[in-house]
Structure formats: C-alpha cells, structure tokens
C-alpha positions in Angstrom: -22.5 -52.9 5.6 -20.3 -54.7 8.2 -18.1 -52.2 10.3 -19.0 -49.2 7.3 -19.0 -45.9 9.5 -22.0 -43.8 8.6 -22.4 -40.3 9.7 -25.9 -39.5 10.3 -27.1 -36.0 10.1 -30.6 -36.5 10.3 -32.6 -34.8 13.3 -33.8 -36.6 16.6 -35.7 -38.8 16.5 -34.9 -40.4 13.3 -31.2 -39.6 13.5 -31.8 -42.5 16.6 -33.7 -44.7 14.3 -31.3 -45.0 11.7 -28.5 -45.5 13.8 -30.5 -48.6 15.4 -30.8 -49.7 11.9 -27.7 -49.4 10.6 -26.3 -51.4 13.5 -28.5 -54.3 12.3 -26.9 -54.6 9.5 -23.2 -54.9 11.3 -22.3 -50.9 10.2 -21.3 -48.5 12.8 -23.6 -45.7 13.0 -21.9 -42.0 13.6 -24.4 -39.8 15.2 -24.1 -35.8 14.7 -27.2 -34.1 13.5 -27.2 -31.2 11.6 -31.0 -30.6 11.9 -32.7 -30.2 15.6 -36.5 -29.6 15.2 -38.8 -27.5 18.0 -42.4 -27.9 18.0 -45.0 -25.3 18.5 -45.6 -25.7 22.3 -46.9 -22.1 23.7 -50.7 -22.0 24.9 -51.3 -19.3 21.7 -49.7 -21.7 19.2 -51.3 -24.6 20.0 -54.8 -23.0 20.2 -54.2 -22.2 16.4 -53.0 -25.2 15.1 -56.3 -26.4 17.2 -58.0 -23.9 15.4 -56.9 -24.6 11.6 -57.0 -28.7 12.2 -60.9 -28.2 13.3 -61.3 -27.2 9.3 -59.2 -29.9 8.2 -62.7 -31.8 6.7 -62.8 -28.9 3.9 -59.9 -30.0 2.3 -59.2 -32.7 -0.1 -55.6 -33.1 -0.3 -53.4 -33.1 3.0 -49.7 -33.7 2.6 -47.5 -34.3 5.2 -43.5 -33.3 4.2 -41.5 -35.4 7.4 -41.9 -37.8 9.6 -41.8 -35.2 11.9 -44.6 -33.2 10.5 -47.0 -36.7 10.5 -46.1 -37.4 14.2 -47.1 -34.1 15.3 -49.8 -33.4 13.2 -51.5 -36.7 14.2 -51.1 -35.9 17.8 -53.4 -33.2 17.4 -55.8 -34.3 15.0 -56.3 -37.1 17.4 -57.5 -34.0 20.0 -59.6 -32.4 17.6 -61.3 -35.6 16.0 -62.7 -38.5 17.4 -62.9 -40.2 13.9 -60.4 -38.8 11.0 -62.6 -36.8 8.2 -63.5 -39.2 5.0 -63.0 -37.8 2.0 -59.4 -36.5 2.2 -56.8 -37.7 0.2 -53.4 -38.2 2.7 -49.9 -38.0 1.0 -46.9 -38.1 2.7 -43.5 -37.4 0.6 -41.4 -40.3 1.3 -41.5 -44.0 1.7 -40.6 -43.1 5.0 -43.1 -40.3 6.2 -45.9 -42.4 4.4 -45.5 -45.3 6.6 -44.8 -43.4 9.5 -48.6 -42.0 9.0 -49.6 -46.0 8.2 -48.3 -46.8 11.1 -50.6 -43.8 13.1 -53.4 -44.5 11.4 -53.8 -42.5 8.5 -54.4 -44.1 5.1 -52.0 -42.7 3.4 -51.3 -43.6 -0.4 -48.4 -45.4 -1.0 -44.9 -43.4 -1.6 -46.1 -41.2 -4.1 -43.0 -39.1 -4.0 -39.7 -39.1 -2.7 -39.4 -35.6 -3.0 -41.2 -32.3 -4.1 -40.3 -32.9 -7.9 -41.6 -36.2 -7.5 -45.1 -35.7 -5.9 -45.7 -33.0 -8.1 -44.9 -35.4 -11.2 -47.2 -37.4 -9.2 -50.0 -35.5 -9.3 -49.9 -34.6 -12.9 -53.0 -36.3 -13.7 -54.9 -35.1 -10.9 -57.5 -32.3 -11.0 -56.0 -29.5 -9.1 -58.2 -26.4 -9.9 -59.8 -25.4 -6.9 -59.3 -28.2 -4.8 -58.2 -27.5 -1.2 -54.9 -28.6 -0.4 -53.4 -28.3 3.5 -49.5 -29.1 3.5 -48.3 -29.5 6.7 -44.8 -28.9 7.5 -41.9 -27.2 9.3 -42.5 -23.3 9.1 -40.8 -22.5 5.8 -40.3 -25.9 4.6 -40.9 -27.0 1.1 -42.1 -23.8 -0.6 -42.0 -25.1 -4.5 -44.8 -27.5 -3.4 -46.9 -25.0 -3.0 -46.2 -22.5 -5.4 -46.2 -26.2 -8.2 -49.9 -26.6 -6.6 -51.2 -23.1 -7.1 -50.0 -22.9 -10.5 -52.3 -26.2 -11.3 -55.3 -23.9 -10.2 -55.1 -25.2 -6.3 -56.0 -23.4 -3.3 -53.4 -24.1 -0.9 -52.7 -23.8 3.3 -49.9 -24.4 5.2 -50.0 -26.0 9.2 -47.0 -25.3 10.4 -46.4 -27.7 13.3 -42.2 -27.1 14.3 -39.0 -24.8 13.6 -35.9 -26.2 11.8 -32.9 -25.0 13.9 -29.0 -25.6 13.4 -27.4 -27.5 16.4 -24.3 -25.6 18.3 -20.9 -28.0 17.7 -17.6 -26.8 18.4 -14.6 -27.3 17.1 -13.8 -30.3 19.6 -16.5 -32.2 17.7 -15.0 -32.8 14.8 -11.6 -33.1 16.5 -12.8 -35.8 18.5 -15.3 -37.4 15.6 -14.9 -40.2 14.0 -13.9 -40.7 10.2 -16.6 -42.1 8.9 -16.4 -43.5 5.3 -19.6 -42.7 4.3 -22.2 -39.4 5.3 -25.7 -39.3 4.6 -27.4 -36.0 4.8 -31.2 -36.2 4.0 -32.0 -32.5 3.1 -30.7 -29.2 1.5 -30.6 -27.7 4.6 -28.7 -30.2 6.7 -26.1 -30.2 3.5 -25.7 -26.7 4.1 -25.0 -26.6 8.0 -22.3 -29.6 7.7 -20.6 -27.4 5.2 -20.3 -24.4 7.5 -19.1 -26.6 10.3 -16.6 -28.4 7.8 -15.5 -25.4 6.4 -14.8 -23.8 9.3 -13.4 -27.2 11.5 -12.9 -30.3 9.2 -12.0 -29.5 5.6 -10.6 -33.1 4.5 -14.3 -34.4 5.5 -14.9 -33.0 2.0 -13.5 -36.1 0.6 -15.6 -38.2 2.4 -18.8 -39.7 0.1 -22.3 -37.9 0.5 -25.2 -38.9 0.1 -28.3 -37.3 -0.7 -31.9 -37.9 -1.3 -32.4 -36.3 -4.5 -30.9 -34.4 -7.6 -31.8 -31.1 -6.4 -29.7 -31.2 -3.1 -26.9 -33.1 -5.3 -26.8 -30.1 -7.2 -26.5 -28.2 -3.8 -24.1 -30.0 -2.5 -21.5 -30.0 -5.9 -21.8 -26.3 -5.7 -20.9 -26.1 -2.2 -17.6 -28.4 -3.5 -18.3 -31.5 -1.9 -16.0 -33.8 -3.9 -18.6 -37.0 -3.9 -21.9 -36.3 -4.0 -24.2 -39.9 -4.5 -28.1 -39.1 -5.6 -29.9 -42.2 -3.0 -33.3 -41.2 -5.0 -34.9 -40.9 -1.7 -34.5 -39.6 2.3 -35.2 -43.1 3.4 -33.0 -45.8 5.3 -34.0 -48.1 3.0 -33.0 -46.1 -0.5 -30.1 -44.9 1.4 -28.5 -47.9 2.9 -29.2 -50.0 -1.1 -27.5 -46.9 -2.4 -24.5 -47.1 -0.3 -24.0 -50.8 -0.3 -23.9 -50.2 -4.3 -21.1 -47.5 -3.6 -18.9 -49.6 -1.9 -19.7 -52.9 -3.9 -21.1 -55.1 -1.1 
C-alpha cells in the first residue's frame, strides 16, 4: 500500500480511523466523506430512546447495523442498566461493528455477517417465529433486514439512534482534490452521493477503481456507470485494504 492514494468516503469518526490506518501501512489516505451522521440529541428524543432501551430485556435478538449505531446505543444502555440483560443474543453486521461492541463490552458473536444478505443467510437455522428482535440503526437504515426477519415469523423493533445526511462540497472540492488511485465507498448510499457530486464536478473520477462492500451496492454502483466497480466482501478496513492490495498486485 506504499504511497496508494485512497479516497475515503466513510462518515466521521471512522472516515478518521481509516485514514490513521491506511497511513500505517505507507498509503496516503484522501479524506472526503460522503456520509455525515446526527444523533438524536433533543430532551424528547432522548427520553424515548430511554424509554424503548428500558424493555430491551424482552427481546432475544438485538442487532446493531454500524459502528455508529453500537457506539450510541451502548452509551445509553449504559444509563439505563447497571448490568446488560442476560439472555439476549447481540449481533453486529460486520467484522467491524462486532468488535466495535467487543470492545464496549457487549458479547457480541463473532462476524456473523458482512452485510444484510449475509446475516440473514446467517440466521437460517435459527428459530425466528415469535422471537423478539430489536435492530438498532440509523432512521431508515437497512429495511430488507427486517422485512427478511418478519417473513421467518419474527417480531421485530427498530431503535433508531442518528440521521444519515449528505455533506455540502462545492465544486472547489474536487478541483482542489487529489487524484486518488483507488476510492472506497462502504454503503449504497455513500455510492450514490459521490455520483451526484462527480456527475455534476468530476466526471473522469469515474475511471477511478471503487470499491464496495458487497454485491448489492456493486450492482448499484455499475448502474450508476462507474467504470470499476471491485466487490471487498465486506465494509471493513481489513477486507478493504486485502482487496485492494489484490487489485493493484502488491
């Protein structure tokens, strides 16, 4: 990875953490996220979430969909219980989000998924009917988890911790940026919002190689004529950086 420039879309504060990791390994880290997450902070928000996470011993599944949504979700279970409920079964989607909850705490199974497709595979053998399943995510995130859950016979909540918004760049951003020689974009919806910025300021950037963390937002990605689209098989640093040292042959 020596001196391979690597434009990172992910949101703060992983889009930090890569870059820190990247420059480990000798690469030169691009920053320009294409993903800026708000949490629920008004008085009436937070007394709900409160609310919901005082149930959260009634359920038997809870699976956490970022990093993001096992930092904050922690947070406040810590407030609402002195010792985490037994009985629950914690999944996080992603190597990375699963260790991020290790690392908190939570004793999360290890990477059962990389992806929606993949958890749901992963829970094939599982008895789903009427077991109580809390995902917790970004509001709107993720919705074929669920609706693959419900069909199984689950019953199925959603904590929704933060909002998903698209940073404001101009087009003095992507005069100014970098060529990178590689991008990594670690969701559908940060694929989409670099295309309407490249569309609209950096056309040739189309050229460039992407990659993604799954099949699904390859697909995405091909129809929105990106001309290099490279599956990682997973969001993390570790999938992506193996994946794009393959790429380039180092």
């Amino acid at each position: 990875m020596q001196g391979v420039k690597v434009l990172v879309t992910r949101p703060e504060p992983e889009n930090a953490l890569t870059c820190q990791a990247l420059i480990a390994l000798g690469a030169a880290p691009i920053s320009l996220p294409m993903l800026e997450i708000r949490p629920l902070s008004s008085g009436t928000e937070l007394a709900a979430l409160r609310s919901q996470l005082y149930n959260l011993d009634l359920y038997q599944f809870v699976i956490f969909v970022s990093k993001n949504a096992a930092r904050l979700a922690v947070e406040l279970i810590d407030e609402c219980w002195p010792m985490i409920p037994v009985g629950i079964h914690w999944l996080g989607i992603g190597q990375g989000t699963t260790q991020t909850l290790n690392e908190l705490n939570i004793p999360a199974l290890s990477n059962p998924g990389n992806n929606t497709e993949a958890m749901l595979d992963w829970l094939k053998p599982v008895k789903m009917r009427d077991q109580k399943v809390l995902i917790v995510r970004g509001a709107g995130g993720r919705p074929d988890l669920a609706k693959g859950l419900e069909e199984r016979g689950a019953i199925v909540d959603h904590l929704e911790l933060y909002k998903r918004h698209t940073p404001t760049y101009t087009a003095q951003t992507f005069l100014f940026l970098e060529r990178p020689d590689v991008i990594w974009a670690t969701s559908g919806e940060s694929v989409t919002n670099l295309t309407t910025y490249v569309d609209q300021f950096d056309p040739a950037l189309k050229n460039t190689a992407l990659f993604v963390p799954s099949e699904r937002v390859a697909q995405l990605a091909k129809s929105l004529r990106w001309n290099q689209v490279i599956c990682a098989q997973g969001a993390d640093d570790q999938r992506l950086i193996a994946a794009t040292q393959q790429h380039l042959g180092r």
